[in-house]
TORVO-845917 format. One record per atom (N, C-alpha, C): z, y, x; residue in three letters. Coordinates in steps of 0.001 Angstrom, whole numbers, plus 500000, padded with zeros to 6 digits. Layout:
! residues N
ZYXALA
...
//
This chain:
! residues 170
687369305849868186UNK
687961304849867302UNK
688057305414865886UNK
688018304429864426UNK
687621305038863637UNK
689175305454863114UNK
689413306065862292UNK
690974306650861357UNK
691804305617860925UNK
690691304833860436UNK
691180303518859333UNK
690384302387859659UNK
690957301080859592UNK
689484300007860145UNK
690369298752859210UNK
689703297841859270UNK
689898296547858660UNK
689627295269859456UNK
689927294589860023UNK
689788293353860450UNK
690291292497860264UNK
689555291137859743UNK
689873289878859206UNK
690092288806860142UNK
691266288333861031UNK
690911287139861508UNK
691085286080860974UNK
690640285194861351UNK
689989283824860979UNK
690670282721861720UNK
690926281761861121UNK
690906279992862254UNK
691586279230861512UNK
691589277831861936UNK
692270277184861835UNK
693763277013861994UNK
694737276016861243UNK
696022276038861600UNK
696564276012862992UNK
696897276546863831UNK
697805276727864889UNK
696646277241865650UNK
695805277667865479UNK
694672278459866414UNK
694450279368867036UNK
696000279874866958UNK
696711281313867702UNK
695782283034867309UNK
695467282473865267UNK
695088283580865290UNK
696282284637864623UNK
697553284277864382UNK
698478285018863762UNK
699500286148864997UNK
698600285221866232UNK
699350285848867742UNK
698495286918868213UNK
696871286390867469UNK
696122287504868279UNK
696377288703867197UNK
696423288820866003UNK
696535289453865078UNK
697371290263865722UNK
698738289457865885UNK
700032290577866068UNK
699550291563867421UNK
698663290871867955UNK
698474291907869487UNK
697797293103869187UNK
696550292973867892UNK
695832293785867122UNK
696752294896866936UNK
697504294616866239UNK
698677295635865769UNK
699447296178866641UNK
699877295774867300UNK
701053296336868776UNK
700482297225869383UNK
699140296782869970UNK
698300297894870464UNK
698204299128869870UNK
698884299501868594UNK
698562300706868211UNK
700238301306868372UNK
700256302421868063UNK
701805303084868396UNK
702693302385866980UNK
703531302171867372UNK
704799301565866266UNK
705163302870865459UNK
705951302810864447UNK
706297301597863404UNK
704948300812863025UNK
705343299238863028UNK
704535298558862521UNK
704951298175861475UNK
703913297456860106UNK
704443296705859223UNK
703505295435859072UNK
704269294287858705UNK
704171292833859043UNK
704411292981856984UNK
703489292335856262UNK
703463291914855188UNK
703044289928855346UNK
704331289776855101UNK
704513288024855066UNK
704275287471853661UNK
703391286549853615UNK
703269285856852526UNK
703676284283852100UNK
704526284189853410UNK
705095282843853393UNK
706185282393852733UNK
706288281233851856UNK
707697280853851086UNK
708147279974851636UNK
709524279907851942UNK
710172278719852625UNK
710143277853851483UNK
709273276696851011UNK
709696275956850261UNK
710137274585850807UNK
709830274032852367UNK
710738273077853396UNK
710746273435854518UNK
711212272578855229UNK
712009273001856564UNK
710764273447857571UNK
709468272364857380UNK
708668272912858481UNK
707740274633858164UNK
708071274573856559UNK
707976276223856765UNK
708864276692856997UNK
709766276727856896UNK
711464277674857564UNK
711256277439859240UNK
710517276880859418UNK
710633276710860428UNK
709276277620861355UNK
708338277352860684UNK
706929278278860879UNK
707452279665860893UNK
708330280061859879UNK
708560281367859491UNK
709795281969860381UNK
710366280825860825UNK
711489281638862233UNK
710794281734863437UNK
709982280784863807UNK
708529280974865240UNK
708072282741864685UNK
707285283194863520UNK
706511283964863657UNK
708081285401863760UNK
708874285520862569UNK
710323286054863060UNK
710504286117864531UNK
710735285064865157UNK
710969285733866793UNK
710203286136867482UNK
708795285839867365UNK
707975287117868480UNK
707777288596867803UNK
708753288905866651UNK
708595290094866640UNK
709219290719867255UNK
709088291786868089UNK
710074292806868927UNK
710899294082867566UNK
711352295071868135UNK
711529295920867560UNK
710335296817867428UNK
710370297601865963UNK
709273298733865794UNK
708063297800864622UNK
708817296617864237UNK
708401296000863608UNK
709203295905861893UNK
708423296237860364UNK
708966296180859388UNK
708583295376858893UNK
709247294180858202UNK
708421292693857647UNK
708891293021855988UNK
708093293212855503UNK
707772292946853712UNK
707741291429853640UNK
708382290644852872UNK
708308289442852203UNK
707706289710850856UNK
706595289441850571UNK
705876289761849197UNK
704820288617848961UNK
705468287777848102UNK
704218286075848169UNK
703043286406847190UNK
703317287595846108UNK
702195287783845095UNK
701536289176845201UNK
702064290204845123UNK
701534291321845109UNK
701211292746846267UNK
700679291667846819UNK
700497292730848514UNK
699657293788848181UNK
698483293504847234UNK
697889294809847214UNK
698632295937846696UNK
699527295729845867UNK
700514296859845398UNK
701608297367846769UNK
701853296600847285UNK
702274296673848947UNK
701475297975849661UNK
700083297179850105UNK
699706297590850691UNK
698701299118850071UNK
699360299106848693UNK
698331300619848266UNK
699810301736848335UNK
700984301362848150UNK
702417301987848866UNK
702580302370850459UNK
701754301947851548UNK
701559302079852736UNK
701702303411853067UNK
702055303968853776UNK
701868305337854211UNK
700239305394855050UNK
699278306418855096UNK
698197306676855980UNK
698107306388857122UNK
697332305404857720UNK
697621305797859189UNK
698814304604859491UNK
699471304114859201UNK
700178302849859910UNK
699459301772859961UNK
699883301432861007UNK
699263299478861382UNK
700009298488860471UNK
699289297419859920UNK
699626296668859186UNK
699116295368859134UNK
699707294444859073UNK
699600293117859234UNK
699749292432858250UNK
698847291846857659UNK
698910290794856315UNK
698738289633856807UNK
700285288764856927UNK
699425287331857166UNK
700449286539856251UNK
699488285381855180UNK
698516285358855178UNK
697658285342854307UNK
696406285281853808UNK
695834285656852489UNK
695690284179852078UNK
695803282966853241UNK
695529281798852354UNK
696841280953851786UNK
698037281859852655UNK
699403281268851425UNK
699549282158850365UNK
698781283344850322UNK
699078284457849177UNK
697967283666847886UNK
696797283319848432UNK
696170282541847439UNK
696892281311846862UNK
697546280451847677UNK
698451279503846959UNK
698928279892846595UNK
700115280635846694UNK
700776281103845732UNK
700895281587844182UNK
699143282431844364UNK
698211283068842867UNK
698192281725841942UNK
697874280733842944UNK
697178279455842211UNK
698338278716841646UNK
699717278413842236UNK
700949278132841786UNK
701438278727840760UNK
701277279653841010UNK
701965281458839921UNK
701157280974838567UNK
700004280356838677UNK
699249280289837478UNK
698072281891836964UNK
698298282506837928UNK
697715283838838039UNK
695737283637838036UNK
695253284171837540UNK
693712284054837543UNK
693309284287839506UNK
692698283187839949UNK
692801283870841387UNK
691397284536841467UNK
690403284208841334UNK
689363285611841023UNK
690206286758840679UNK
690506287507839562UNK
690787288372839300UNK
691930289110839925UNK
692587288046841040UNK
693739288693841836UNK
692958288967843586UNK
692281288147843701UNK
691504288332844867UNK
690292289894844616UNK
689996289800843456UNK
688919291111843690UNK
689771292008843388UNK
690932291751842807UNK
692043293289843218UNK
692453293513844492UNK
692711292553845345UNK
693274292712846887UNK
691918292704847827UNK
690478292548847072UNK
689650292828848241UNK
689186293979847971UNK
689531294942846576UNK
689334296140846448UNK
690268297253847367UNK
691185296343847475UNK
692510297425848038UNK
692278297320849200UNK
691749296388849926UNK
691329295782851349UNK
690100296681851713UNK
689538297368851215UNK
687900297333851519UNK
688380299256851514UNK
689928299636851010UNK
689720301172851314UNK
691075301002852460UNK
691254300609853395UNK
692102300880854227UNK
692563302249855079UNK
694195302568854570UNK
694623303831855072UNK
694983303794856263UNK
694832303116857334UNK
695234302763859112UNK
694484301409859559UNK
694848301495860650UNK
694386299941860849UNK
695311299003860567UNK
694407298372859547UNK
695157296829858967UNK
694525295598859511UNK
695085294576859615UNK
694704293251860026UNK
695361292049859013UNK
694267291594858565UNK
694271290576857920UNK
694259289126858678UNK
695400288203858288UNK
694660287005858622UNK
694632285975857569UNK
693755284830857707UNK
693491283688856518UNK
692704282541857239UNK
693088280827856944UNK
692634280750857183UNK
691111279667857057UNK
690615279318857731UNK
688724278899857456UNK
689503277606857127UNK
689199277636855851UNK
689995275799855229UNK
688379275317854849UNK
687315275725855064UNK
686612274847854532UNK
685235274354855709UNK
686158273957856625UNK
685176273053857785UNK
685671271852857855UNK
686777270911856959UNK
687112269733856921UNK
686430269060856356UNK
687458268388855689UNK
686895266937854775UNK
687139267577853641UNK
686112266844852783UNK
686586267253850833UNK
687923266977850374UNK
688381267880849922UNK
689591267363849169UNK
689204266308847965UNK
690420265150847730UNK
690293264226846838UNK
690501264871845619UNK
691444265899845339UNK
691564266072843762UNK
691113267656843839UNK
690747267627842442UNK
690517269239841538UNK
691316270479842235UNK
692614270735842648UNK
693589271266842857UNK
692679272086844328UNK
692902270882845264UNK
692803271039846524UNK
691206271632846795UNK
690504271051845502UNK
689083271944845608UNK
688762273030845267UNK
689251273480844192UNK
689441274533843518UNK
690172275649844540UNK
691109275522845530UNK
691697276249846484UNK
691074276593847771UNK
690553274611848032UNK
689391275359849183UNK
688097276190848778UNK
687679276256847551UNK
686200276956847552UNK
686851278218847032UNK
688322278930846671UNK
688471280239846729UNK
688855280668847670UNK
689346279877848547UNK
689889280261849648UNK
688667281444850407UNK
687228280106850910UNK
686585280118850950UNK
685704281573850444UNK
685843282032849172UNK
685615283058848253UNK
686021284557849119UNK
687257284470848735UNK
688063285055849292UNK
687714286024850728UNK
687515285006851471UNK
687243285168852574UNK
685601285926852444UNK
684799284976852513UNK
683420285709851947UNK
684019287514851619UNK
684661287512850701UNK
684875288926849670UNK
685423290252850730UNK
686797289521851635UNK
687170290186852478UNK
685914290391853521UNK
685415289721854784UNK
684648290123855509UNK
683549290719855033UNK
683351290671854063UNK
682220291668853588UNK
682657293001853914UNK
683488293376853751UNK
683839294671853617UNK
684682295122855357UNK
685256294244855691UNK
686113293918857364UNK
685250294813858165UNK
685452295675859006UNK
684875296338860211UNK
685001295531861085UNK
685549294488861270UNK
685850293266862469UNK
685866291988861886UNK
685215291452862410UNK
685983289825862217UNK
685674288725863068UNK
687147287864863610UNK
687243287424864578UNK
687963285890864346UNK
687430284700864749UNK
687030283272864153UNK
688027283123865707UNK
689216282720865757UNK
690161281670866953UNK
690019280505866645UNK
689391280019868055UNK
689294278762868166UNK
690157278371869158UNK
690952277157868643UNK
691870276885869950UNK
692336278025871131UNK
692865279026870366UNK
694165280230870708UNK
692540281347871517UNK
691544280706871348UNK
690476281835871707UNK
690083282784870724UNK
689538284277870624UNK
688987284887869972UNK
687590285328870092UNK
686624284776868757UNK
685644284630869004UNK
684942285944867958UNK
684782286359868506UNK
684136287849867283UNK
682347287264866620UNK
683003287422865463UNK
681895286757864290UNK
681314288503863450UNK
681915290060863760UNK
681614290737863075UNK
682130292127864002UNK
//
């Protein structure tokens, strides 16, 4: 097994890839760290965000950080397991923030692409729907989209859940 590895999973909303992720991580010896990128801004995220909160056990450290994970994750100690989920509310967020999201994404796929343990990324595939109607929603799905491209390029793994399955794409 290699020192350090990277894997990106992938899926759709509720596609049980934030469950397979966490199994990614467990499997390795604890302390773990859980970098959350979720903002409670209503109830059904407060509510998303107490579901993913209770299947954590102990041996688990959760960072709340909605903008600057790569600075997070370049603070990491060597060698710990780490969990980023997720890169496609961390991109909303860039895009809310008013932040250049190119120029924040090729900083976090630079920081992504030298991993000090095994990290696991998840994000997810927003662009197998329908077109979005306005500018906003397009502009998010084709970085999303980007994004993603930028990360698996560099990912030693990557793994596409379909309906709570894991389908290895890398």
């Amino acid at each position: 097994m290699p020192k350090s590895s990277l894997t990106l999973v992938l899926g759709g909303a509720r596609s049980g890839k934030s469950r397979f992720a966490e199994g990614l991580v467990t499997a390795r010896p604890a302390p773990w760290l859980y970098i959350a990128t979720a903002q409670a801004f209503d109830d059904e995220m407060r509510d998303r965000i107490t579901d993913h909160r209770a299947r954590r056990t102990d041996g688990w450290e959760t960072v709340e950080e909605p903008l600057e994970i790569a600075a997070v994750l370049g603070a990491v100690p060597g060698g710990r397991p780490v969990l980023v989920d997720c890169l496609t509310l961390w991109l909303s967020n860039v895009l809310l923030a008013g932040h250049d999201a190119e120029t924040e994404a090729a900083r976090l796929a630079a920081t992504l692409a030298r991993p000090r343990g095994h990290w696991v990324v998840v994000a997810n595939e927003v662009g197998l729907g329908i077109v979005p109607e306005n500018p906003l929603a397009r502009r998010f799905r084709d970085a999303a989209g980007w994004l993603n491209q930028r990360v698996a390029a560099t990912a030693d793994r990557v793994v596409l859940t379909v309906a709570g399955i894991p389908v290895e794409v890398k």
